[in-house]
N, C-alpha and C positions, 0 to 999 in steps of 0.2 A: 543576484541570487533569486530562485525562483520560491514564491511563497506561497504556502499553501493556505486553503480556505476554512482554518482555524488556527488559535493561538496557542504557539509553541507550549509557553510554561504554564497554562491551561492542561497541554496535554502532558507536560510530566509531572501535574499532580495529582491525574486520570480526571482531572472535571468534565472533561468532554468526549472520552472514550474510556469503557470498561477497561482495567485494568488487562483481562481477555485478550481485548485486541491490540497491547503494546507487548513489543519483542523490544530487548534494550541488546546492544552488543558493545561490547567494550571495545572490539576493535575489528578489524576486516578480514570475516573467517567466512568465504564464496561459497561452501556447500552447504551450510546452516544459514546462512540468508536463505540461499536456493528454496530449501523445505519450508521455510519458513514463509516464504512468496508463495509458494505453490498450498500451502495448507491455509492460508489468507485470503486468497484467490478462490477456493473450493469453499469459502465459508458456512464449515458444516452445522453452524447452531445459528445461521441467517442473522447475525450479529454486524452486518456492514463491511466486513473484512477488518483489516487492523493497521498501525503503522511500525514499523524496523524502526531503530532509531539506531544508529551504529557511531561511536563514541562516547558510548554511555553505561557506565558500571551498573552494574543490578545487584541487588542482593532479595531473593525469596520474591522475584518477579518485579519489584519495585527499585526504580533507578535512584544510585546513590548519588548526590548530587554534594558536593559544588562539581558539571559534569566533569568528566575529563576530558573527553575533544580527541581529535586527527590531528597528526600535519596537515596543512593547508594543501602544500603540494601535491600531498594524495589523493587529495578531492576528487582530481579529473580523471583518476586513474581509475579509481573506484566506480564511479559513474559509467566509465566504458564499459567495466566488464561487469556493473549490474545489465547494461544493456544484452550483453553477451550470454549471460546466465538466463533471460528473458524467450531466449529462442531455445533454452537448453529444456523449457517447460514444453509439456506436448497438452493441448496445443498451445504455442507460446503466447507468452503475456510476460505485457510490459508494464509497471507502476509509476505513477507521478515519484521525480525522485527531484529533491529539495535539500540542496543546499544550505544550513542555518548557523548563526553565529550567536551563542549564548553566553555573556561573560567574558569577552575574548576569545571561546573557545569555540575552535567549528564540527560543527557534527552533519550528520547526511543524514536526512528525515526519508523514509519512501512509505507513500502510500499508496495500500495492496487493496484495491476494495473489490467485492466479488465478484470475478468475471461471469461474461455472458456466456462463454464456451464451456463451462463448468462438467464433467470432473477436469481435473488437472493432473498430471502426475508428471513426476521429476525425474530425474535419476540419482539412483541411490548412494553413488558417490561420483565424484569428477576424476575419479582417474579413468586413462585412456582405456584400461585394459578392462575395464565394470561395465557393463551394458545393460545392468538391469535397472529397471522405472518400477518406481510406487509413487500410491497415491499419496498425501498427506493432508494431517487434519488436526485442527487446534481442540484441544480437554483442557480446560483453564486455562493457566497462562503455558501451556509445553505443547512444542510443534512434535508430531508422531505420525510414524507411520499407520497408515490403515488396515487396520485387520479386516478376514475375511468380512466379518457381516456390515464393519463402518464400509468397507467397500461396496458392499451391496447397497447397505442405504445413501451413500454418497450418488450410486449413479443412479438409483429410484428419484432424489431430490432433484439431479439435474436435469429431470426430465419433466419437474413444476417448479422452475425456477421460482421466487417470491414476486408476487408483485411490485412490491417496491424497487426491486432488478427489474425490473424488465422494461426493454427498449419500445416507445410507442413508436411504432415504424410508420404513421399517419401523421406526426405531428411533425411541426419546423421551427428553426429557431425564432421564427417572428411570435411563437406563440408563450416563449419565454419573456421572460418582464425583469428588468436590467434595474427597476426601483427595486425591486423583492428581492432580488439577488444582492444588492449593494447594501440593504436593509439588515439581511440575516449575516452578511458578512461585519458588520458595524456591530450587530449583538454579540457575535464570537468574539469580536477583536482579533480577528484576524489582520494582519499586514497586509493581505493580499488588497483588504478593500483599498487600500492607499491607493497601490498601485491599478487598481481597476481603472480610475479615470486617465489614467495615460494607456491603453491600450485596447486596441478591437474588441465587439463585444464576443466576437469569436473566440480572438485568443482568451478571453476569459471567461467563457463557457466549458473551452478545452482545458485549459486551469481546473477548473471544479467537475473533471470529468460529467458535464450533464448532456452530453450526443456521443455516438459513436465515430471517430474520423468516418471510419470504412462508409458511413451513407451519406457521405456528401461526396464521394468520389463520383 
């Protein structure tokens, strides 16, 4: 299972992410993830983006827990066609998507953090015969569509991304530090730091999205 760079049951009692940026799905409904990515992605209140957690009951934004879980079997099914949902974003974007097993039960963690190509817009539904795209954008904890004027400020904002987004196109991985990195994953408690020392420091840069693939091509 692939694990992310913080700890699960940190994140379902919001310790480590506003409540904001958790979407909880009780089960696999592809056009409400979809908006849901794309309005995560556009992160219109520069909040980090957020995470999907899909096998998980919510009740008034906040997941009921003991959770309830997927078939296992559906895990990989799932995973394809978030992949697939990912190009259905213009311009497309793809999220760390995580595998995890809580209590027995398995759930699929994806984390949407704000893209660099920002706006985003989806389509409005996934049937064959709809071809219309909007934007979308998180108001508390509800993914929506963008009205005129949030559209107008959403693509004002993409045009000063935040600093803390933005790609230093001058710098390289040698100038990252694999102590600090393994330091701050040890504070979270993240699982990932486990697995850090069995793997490239590559692969585990691209773990914690901190380079873009595209500028090492």
């Amino acid at each position: 299972m692939l694990n992310l760079p913080i700890n699960i049951n940190d994140l379902l009692t919001g310790c480590t992410a506003e409540w904001e940026r958790l979407e909880f799905k009780e089960g696999w409904n592809p056009e409400a993830v979809l908006h849901t990515m794309c309005s995560f992605a556009n992160d219109f209140h520069n909040l980090g983006g957020g995470y999907i957690l899909i096998g998980i009951e919510e009740e008034n934004g906040r997941p009921i827990l003991p959770v309830k879980g997927i078939p296992v079997e559906k895990i990989d099914v799932i995973q394809k066609e978030i992949v697939e949902l990912g190009y259905k974003i213009i311009p497309y974007y793809h999220p760390i998507v995580a595998p995890c097993e809580i209590e027995g039960k398995h759930i699929i963690v994806l984390w949407v953090s704000g893209g660099q190509a920002r706006p985003y817009k989806a389509p409005v539904s996934l049937s064959k015969k709809e071809k219309q795209y909007a934007y979308y954008i998180r108001k508390g904890s509800v993914t929506l569509k963008a009205q005129q004027q949030d559209e107008i400020e959403l693509i004002n904002l993409s045009a000063k991304i935040p600093f803390d987004d933005r790609i230093h196109h001058t710098a390289t991985l040698e100038d990252l530090d694999l102590g600090l990195i393994r330091s701050y994953l040890k504070q979270v408690r993240s699982d990932l730091f486990q697995d850090a020392s069995m793997m490239s420091f590559l692969e585990l840069c691209r773990r914690m999205k901190l380079f873009d693939p595209k500028m090492l091509v």
